[in-house]
C-alpha angles and dihedrals in degrees: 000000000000107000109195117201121200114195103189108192097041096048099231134120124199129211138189142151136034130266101225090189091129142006116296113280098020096054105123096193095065092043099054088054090042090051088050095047094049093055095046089051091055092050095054089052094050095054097050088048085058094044099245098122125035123209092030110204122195107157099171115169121153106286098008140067144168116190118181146135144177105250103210099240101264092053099051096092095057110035079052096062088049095048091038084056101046090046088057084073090063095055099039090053094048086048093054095043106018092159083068099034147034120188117196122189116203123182 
């Protein structure tokens, strides 16, 4: 099972597991998280190329996974309803196949 943890405040998503609904390489599920994680991680990186976030933080190993940053203050806003929508697709995905995934939102 893949858990993902939002921690809202502190911009960081945590991910571990994996989902086992289908045979390496053709599991959806997984697909569907790594897909998500990976989006989440270039944005991160783009926004501390624009200097937007500050202490970017994109730890990706096979089955694991910690994505976080710093927003400067005037882009928070912003940078929270990105991270708040890709995050959806976390939740969606945990609500459609919750024997492969659990999505918790803290914060």
């Amino acid at each position: 099972m893949i858990t993902v943890s939002y921690h809202r405040q502190y911009f960081r998503v945590q991910i571990e597991g994996h989902a086992k609904s289908g045979e390496e390489g053709h599991d959806l599920v997984c697909a569907g998280c790594s897909t998500l994680a990976h989006t989440l991680a270039a944005n991160v990186a783009n926004w501390a190329e624009a200097k937007q976030a500050d202490e970017p933080g994109v730890h990706m190993f096979k089955g694991c996974a910690t994505i976080s940053c710093r927003p400067r203050t005037r882009y928070k806003a912003v940078l929270q309803l990105v991270m708040d929508a890709i995050c959806s697709g976390f939740k969606l995905l945990a609500q459609s196949y919750p024997e492969y995934i659990q999505y918790s939102r803290y914060g």
